[in-house]
PyMOL Python script that loads the backbone (N, CA, C, O; Angstrom):
from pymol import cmd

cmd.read_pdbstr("""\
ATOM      1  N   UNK A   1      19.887 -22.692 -13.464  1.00  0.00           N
ATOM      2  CA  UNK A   1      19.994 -21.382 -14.032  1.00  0.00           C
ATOM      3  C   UNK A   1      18.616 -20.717 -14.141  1.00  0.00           C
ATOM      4  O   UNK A   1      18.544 -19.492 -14.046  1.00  0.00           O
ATOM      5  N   UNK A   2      17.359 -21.571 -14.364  1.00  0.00           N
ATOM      6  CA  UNK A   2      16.154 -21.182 -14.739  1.00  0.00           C
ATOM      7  C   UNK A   2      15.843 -20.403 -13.440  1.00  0.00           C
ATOM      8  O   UNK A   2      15.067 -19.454 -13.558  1.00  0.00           O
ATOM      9  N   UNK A   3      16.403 -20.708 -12.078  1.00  0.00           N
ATOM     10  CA  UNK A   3      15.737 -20.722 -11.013  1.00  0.00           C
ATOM     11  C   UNK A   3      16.507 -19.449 -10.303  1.00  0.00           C
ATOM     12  O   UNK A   3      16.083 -18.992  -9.241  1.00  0.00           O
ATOM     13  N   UNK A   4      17.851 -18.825 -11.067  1.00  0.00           N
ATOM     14  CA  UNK A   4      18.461 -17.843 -11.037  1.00  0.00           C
ATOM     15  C   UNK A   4      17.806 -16.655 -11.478  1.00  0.00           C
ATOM     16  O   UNK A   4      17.428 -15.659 -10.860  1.00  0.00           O
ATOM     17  N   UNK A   5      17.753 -16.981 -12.698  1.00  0.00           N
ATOM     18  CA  UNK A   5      16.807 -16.270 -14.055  1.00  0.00           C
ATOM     19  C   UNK A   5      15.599 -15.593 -13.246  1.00  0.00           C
ATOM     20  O   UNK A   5      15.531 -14.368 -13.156  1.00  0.00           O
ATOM     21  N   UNK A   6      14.662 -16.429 -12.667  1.00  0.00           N
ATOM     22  CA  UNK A   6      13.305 -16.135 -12.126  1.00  0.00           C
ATOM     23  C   UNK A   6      13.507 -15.698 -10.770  1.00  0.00           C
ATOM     24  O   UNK A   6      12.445 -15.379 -10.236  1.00  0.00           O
ATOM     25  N   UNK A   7      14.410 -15.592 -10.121  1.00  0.00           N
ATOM     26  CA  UNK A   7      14.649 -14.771  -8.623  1.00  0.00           C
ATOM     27  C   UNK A   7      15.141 -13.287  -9.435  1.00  0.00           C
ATOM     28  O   UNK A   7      14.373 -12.354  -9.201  1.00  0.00           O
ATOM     29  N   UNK A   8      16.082 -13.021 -10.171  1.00  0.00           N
ATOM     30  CA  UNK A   8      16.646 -11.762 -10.651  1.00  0.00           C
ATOM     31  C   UNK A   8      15.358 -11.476 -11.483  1.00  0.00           C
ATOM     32  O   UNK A   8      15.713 -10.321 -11.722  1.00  0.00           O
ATOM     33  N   UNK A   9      14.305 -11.555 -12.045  1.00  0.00           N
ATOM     34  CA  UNK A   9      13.116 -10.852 -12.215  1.00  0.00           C
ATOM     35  C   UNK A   9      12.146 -10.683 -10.911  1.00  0.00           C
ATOM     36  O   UNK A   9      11.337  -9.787 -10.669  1.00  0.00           O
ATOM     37  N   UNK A  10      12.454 -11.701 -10.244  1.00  0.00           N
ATOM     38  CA  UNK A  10      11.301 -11.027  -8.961  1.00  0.00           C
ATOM     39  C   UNK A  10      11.740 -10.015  -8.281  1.00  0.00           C
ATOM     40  O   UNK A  10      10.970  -9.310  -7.628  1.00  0.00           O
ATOM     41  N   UNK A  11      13.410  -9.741  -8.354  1.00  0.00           N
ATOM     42  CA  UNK A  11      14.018  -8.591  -6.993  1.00  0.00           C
ATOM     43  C   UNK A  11      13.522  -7.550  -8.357  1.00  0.00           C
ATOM     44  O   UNK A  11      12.939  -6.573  -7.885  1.00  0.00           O
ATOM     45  N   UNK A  12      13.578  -7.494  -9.662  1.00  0.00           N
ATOM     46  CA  UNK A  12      13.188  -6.256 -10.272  1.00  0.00           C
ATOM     47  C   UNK A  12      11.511  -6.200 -10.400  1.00  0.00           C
ATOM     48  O   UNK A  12      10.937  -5.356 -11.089  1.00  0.00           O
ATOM     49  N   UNK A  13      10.998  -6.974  -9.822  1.00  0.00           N
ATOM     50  CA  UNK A  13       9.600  -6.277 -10.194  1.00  0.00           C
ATOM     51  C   UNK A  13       9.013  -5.770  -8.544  1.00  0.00           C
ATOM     52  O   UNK A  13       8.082  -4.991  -8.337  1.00  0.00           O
ATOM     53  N   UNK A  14       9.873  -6.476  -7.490  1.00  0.00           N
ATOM     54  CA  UNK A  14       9.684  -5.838  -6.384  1.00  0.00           C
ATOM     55  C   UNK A  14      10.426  -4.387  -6.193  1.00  0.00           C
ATOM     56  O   UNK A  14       9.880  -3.409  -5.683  1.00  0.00           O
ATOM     57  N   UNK A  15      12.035  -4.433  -6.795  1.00  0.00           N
ATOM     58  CA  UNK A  15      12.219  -2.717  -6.866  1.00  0.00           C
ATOM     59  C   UNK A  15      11.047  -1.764  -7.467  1.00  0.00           C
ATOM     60  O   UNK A  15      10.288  -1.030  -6.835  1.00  0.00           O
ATOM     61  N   UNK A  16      11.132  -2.043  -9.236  1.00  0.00           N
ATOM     62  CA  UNK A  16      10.426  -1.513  -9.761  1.00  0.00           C
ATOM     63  C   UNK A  16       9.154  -1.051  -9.137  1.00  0.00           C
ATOM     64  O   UNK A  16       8.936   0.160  -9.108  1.00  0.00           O
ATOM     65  N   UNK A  17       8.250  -1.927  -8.611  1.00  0.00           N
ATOM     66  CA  UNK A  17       6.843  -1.615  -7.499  1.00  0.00           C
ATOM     67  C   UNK A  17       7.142  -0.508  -6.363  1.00  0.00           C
ATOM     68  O   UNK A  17       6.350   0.355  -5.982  1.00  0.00           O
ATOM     69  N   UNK A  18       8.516  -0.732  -5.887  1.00  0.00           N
ATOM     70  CA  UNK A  18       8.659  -0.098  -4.663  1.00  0.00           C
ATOM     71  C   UNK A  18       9.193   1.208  -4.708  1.00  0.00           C
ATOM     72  O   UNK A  18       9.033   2.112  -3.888  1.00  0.00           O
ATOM     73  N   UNK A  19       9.808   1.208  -5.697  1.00  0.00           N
ATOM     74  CA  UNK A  19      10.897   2.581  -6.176  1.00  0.00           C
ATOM     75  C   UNK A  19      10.637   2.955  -7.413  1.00  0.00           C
ATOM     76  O   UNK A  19      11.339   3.883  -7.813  1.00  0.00           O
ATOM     77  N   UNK A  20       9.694   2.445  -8.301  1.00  0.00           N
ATOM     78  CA  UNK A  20       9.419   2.810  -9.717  1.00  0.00           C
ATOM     79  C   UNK A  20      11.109   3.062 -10.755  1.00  0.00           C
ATOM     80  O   UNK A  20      11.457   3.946 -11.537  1.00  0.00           O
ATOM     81  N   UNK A  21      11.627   2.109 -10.369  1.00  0.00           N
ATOM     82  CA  UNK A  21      13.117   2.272 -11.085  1.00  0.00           C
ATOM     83  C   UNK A  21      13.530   0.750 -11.008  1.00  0.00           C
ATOM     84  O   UNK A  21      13.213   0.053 -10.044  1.00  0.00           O
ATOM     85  N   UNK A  22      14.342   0.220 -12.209  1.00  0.00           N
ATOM     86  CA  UNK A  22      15.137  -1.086 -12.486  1.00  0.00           C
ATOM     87  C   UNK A  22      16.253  -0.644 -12.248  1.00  0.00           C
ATOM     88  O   UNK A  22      16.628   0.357 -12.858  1.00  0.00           O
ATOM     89  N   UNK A  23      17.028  -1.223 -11.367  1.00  0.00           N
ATOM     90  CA  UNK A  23      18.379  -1.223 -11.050  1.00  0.00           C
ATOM     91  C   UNK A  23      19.009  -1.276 -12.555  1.00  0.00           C
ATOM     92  O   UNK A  23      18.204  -1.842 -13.294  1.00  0.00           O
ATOM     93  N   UNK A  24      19.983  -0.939 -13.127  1.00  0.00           N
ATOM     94  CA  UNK A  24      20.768  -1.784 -14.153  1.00  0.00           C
ATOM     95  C   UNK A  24      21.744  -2.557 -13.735  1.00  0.00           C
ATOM     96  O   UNK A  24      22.387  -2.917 -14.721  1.00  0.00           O
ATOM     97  N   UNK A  25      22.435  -3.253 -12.173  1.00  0.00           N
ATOM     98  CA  UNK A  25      22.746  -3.908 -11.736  1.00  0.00           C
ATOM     99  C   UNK A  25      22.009  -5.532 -12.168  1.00  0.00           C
ATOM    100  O   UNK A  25      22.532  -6.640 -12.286  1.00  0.00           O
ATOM    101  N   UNK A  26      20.568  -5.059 -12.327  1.00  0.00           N
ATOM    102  CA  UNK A  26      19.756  -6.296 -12.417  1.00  0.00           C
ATOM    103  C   UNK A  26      19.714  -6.717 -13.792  1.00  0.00           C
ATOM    104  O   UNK A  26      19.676  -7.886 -14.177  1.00  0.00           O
ATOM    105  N   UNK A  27      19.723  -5.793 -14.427  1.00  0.00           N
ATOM    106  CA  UNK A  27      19.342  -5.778 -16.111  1.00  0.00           C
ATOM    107  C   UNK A  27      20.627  -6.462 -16.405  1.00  0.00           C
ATOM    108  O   UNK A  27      20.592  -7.647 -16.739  1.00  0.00           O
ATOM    109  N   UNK A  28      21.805  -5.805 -16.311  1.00  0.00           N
ATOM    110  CA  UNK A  28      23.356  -6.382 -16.149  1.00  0.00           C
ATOM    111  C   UNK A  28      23.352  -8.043 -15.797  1.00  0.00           C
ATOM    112  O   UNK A  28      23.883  -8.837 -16.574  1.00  0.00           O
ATOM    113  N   UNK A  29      22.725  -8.462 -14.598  1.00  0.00           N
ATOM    114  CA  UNK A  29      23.015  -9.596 -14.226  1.00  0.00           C
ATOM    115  C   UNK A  29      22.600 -10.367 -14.876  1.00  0.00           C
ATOM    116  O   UNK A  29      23.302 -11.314 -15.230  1.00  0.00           O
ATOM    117  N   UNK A  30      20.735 -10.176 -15.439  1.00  0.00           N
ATOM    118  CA  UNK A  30      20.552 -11.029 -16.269  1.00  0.00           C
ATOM    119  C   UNK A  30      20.961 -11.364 -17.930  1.00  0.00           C
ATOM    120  O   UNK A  30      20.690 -12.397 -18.542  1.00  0.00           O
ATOM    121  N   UNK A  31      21.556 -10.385 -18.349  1.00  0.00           N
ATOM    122  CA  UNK A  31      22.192  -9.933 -19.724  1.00  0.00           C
ATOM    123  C   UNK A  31      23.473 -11.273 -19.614  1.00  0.00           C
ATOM    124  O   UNK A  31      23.698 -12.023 -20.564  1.00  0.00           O
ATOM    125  N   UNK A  32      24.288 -11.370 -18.123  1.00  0.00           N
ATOM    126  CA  UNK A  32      25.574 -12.099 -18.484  1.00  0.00           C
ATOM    127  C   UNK A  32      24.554 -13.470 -18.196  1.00  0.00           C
ATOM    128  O   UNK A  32      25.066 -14.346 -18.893  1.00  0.00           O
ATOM    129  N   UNK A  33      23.537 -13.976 -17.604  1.00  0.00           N
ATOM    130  CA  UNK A  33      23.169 -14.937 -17.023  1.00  0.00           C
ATOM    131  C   UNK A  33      22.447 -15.290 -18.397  1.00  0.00           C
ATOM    132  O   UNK A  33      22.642 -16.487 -18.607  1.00  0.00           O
ATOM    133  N   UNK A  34      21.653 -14.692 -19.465  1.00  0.00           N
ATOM    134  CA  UNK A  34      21.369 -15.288 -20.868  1.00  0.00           C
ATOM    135  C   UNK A  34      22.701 -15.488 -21.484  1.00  0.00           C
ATOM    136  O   UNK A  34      22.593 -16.534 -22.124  1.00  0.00           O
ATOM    137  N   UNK A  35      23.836 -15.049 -21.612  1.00  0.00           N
ATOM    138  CA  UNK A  35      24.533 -15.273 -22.343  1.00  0.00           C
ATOM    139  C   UNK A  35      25.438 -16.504 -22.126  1.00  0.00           C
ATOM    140  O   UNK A  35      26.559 -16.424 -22.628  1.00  0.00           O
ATOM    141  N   UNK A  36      25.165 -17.479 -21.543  1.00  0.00           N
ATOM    142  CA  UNK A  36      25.315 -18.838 -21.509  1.00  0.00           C
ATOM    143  C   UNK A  36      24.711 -19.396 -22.304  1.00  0.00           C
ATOM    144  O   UNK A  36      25.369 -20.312 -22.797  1.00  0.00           O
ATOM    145  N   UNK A  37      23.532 -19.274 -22.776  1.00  0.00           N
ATOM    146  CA  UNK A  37      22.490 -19.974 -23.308  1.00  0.00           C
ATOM    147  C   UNK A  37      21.834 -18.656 -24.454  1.00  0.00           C
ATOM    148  O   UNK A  37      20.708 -18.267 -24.145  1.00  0.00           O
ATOM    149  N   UNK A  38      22.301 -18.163 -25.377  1.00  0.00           N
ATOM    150  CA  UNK A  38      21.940 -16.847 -25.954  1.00  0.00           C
ATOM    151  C   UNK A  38      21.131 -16.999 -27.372  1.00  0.00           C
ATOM    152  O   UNK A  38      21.573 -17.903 -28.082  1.00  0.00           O
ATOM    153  N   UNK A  39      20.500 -16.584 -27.672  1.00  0.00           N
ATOM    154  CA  UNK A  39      19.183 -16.142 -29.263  1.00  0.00           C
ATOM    155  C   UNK A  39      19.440 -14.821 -29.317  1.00  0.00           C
ATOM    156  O   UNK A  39      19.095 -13.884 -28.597  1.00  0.00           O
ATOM    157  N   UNK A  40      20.059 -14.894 -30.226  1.00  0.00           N
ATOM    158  CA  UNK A  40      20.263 -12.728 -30.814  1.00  0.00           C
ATOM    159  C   UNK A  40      18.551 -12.770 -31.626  1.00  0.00           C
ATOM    160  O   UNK A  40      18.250 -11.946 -32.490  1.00  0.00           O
ATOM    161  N   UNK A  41      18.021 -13.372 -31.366  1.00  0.00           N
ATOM    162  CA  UNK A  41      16.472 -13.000 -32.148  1.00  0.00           C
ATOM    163  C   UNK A  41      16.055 -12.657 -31.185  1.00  0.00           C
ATOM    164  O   UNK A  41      15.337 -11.666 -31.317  1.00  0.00           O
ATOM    165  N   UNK A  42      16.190 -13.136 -29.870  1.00  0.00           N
ATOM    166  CA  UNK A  42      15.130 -12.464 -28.417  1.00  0.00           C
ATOM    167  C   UNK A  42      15.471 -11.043 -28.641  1.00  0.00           C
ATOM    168  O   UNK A  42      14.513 -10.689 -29.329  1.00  0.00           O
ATOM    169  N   UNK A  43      16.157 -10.098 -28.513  1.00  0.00           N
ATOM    170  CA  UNK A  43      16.249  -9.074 -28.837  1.00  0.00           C
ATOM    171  C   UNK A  43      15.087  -7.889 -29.597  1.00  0.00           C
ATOM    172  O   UNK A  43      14.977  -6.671 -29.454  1.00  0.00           O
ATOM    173  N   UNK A  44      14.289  -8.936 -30.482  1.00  0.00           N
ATOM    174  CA  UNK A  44      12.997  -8.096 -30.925  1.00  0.00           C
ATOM    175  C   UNK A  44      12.238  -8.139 -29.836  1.00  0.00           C
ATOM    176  O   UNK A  44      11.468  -7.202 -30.046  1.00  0.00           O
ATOM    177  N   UNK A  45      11.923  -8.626 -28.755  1.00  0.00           N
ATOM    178  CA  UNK A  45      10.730  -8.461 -28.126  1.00  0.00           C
ATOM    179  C   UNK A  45      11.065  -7.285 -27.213  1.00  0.00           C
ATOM    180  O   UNK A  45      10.430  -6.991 -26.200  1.00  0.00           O
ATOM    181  N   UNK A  46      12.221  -6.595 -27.727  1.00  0.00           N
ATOM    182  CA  UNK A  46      12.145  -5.165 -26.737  1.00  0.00           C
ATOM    183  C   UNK A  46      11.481  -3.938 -27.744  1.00  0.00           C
ATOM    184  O   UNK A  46      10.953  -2.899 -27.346  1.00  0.00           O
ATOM    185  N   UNK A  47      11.680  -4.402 -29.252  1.00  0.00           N
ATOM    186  CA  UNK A  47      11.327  -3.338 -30.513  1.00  0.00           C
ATOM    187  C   UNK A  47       9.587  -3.021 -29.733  1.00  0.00           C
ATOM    188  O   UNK A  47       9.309  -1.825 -29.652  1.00  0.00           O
ATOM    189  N   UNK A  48       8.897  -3.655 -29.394  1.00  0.00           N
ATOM    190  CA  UNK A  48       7.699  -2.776 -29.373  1.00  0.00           C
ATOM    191  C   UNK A  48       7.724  -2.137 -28.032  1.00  0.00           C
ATOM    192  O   UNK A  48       6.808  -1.328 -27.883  1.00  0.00           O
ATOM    193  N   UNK A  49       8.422  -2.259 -27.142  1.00  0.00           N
ATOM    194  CA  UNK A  49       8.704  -1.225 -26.173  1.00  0.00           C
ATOM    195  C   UNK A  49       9.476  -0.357 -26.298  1.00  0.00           C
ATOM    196  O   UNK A  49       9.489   0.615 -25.544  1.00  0.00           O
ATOM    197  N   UNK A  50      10.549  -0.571 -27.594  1.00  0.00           N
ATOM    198  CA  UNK A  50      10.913   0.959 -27.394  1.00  0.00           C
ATOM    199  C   UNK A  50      10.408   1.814 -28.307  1.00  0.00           C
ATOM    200  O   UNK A  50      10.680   3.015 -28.307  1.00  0.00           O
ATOM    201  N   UNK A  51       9.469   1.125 -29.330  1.00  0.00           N
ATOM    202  CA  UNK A  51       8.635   2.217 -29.870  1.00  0.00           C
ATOM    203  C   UNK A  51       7.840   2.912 -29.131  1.00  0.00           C
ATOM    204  O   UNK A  51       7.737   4.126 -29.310  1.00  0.00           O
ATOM    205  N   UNK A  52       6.969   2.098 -27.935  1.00  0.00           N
ATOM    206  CA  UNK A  52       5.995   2.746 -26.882  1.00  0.00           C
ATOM    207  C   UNK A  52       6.522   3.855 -26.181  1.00  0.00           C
ATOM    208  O   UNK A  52       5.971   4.946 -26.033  1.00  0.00           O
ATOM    209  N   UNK A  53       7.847   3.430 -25.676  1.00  0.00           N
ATOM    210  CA  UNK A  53       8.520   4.541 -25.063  1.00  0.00           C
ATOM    211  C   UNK A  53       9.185   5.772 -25.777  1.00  0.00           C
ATOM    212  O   UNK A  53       9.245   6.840 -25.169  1.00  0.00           O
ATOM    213  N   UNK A  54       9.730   5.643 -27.159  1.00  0.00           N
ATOM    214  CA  UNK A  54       9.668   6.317 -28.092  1.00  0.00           C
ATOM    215  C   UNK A  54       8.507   7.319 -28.414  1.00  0.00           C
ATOM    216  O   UNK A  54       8.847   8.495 -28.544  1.00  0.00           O
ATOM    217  N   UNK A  55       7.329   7.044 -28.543  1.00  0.00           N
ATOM    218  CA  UNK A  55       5.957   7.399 -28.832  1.00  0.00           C
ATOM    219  C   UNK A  55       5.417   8.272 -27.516  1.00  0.00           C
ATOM    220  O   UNK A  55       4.895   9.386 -27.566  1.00  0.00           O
ATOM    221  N   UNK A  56       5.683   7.458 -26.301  1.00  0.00           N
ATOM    222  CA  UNK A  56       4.948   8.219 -25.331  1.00  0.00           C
ATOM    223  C   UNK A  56       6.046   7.952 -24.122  1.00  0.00           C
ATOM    224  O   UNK A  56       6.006   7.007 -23.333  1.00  0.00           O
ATOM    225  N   UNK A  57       7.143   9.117 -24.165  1.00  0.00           N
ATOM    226  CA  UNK A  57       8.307   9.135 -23.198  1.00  0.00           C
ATOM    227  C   UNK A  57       8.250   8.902 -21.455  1.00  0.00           C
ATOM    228  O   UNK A  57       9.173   8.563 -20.714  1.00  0.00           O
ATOM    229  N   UNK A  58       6.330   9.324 -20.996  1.00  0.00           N
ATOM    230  CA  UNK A  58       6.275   9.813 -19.826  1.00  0.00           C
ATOM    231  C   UNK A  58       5.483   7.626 -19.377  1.00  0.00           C
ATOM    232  O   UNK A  58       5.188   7.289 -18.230  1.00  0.00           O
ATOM    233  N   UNK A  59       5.376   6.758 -20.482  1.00  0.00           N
ATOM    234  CA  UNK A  59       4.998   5.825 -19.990  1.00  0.00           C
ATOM    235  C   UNK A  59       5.651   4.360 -19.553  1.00  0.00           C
ATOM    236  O   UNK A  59       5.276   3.551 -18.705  1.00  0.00           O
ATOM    237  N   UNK A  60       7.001   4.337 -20.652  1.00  0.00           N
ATOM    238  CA  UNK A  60       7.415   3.758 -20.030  1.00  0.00           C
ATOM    239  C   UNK A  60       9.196   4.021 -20.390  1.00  0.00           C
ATOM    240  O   UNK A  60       9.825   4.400 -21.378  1.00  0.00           O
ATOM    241  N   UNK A  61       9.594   3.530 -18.815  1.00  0.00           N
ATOM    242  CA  UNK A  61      11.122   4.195 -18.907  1.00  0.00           C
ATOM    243  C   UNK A  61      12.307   3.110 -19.324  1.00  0.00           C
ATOM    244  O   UNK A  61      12.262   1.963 -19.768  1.00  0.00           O
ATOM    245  N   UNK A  62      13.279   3.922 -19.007  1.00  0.00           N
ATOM    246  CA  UNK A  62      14.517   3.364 -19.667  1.00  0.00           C
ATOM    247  C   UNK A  62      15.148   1.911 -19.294  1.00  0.00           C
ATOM    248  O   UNK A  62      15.794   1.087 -19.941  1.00  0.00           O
ATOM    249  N   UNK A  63      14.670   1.970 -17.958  1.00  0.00           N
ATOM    250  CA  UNK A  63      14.771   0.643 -17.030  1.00  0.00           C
ATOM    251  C   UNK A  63      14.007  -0.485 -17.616  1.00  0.00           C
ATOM    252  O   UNK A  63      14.361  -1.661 -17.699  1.00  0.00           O
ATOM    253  N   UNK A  64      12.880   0.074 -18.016  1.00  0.00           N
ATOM    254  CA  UNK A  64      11.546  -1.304 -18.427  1.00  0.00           C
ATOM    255  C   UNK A  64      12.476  -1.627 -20.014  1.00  0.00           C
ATOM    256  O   UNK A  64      12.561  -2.823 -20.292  1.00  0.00           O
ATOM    257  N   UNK A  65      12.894  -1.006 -20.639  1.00  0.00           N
ATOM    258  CA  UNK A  65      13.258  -1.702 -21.640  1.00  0.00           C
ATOM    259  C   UNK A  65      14.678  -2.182 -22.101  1.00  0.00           C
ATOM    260  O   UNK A  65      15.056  -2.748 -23.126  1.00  0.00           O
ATOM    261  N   UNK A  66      15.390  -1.709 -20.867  1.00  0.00           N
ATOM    262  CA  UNK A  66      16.702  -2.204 -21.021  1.00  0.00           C
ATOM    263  C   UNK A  66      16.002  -4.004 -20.419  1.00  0.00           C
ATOM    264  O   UNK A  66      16.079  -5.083 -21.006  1.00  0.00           O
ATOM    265  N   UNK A  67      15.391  -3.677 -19.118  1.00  0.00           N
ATOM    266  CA  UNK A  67      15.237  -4.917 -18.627  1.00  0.00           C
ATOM    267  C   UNK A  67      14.849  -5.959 -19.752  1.00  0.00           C
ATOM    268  O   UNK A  67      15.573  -6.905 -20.063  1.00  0.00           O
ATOM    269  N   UNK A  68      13.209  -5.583 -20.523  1.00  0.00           N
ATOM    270  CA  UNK A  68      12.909  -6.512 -21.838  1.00  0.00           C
ATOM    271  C   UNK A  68      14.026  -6.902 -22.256  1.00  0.00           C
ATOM    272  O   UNK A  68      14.277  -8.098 -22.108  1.00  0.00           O
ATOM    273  N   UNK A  69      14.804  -6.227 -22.752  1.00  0.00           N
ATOM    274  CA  UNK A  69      15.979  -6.649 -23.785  1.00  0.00           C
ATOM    275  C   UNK A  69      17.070  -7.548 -22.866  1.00  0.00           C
ATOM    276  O   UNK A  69      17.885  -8.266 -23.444  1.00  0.00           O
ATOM    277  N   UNK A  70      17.043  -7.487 -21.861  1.00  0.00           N
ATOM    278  CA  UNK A  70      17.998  -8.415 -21.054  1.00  0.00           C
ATOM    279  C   UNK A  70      17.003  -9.747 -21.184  1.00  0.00           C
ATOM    280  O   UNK A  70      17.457 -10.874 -21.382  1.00  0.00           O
ATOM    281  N   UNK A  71      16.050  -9.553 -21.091  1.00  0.00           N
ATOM    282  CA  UNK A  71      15.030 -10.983 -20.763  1.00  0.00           C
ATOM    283  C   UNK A  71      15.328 -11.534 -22.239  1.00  0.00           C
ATOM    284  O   UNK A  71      15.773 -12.664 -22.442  1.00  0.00           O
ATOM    285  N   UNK A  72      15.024 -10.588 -23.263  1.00  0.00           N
ATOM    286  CA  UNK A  72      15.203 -11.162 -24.610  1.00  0.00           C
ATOM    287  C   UNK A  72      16.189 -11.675 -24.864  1.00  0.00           C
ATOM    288  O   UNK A  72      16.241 -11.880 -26.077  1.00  0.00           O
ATOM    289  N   UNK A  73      16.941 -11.971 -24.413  1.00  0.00           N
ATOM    290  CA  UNK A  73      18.508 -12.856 -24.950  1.00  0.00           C
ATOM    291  C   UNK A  73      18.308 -13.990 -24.122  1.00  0.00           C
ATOM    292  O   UNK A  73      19.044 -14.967 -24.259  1.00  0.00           O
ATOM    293  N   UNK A  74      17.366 -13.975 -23.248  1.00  0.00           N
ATOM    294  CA  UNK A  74      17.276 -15.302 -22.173  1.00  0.00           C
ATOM    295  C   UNK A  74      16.912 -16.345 -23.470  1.00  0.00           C
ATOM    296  O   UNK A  74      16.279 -15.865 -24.410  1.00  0.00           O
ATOM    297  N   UNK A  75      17.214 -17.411 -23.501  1.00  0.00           N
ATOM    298  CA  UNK A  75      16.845 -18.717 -24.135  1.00  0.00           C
ATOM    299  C   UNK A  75      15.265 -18.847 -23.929  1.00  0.00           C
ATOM    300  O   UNK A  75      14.670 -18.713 -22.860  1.00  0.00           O
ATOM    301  N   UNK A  76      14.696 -19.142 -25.214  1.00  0.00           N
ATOM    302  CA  UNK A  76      13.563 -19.819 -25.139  1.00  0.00           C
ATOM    303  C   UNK A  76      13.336 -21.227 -24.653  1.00  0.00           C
ATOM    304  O   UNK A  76      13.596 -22.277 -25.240  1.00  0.00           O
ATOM    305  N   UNK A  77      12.642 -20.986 -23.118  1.00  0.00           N
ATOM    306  CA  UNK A  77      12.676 -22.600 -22.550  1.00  0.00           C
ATOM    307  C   UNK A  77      11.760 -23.169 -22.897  1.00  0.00           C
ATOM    308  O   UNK A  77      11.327 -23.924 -22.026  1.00  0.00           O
ATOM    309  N   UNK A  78      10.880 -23.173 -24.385  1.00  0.00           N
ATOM    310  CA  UNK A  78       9.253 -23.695 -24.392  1.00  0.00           C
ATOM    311  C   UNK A  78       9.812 -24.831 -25.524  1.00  0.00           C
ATOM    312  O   UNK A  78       9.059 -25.762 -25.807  1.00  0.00           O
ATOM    313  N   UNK A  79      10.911 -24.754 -26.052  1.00  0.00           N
ATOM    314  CA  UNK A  79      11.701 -25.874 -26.602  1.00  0.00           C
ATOM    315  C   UNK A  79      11.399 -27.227 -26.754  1.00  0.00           C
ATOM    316  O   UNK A  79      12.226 -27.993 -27.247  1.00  0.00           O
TER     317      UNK A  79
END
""", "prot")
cmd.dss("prot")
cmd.show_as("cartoon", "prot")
cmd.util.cbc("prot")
cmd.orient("prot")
């Protein structure tokens, strides 16, 4: 699954680079792919991006922090 996890962030940081946009196809995939293994606490590590984006609308978009928040439900593997 780890090795799932880390291919569906590389196709979004190669969109993102290439097209300046996150699919939500991707954000989606990884959202059902944490929820095997789920922490409703990962969820804060999107709060300081959406204050940033909150604060300053033109820096970062809707994609970058849906994505955080999909990553944030991923399981902590440092366990």
């Amino acid at each position: 699954m780890d090795i799932l996890f880390a291919i569906l962030l590389l196709i979004a940081t190669y969109t993102d680079l290439k097209k300046r946009e996150i699919p939500d196809k991707l954000s989606i995939a990884i959202v059902v792919l944490a929820l095997f293994d789920f922490h409703p606490l990962g969820l804060l590590s999107a709060l300081p991006f959406f204050i940033a984006a909150t604060l300053n609308p033109e820096g970062i978009g809707g994609g970058d922090i849906k994505l955080t928040a999909a990553v944030g439900l991923a399981p902590n593997r440092h366990d």
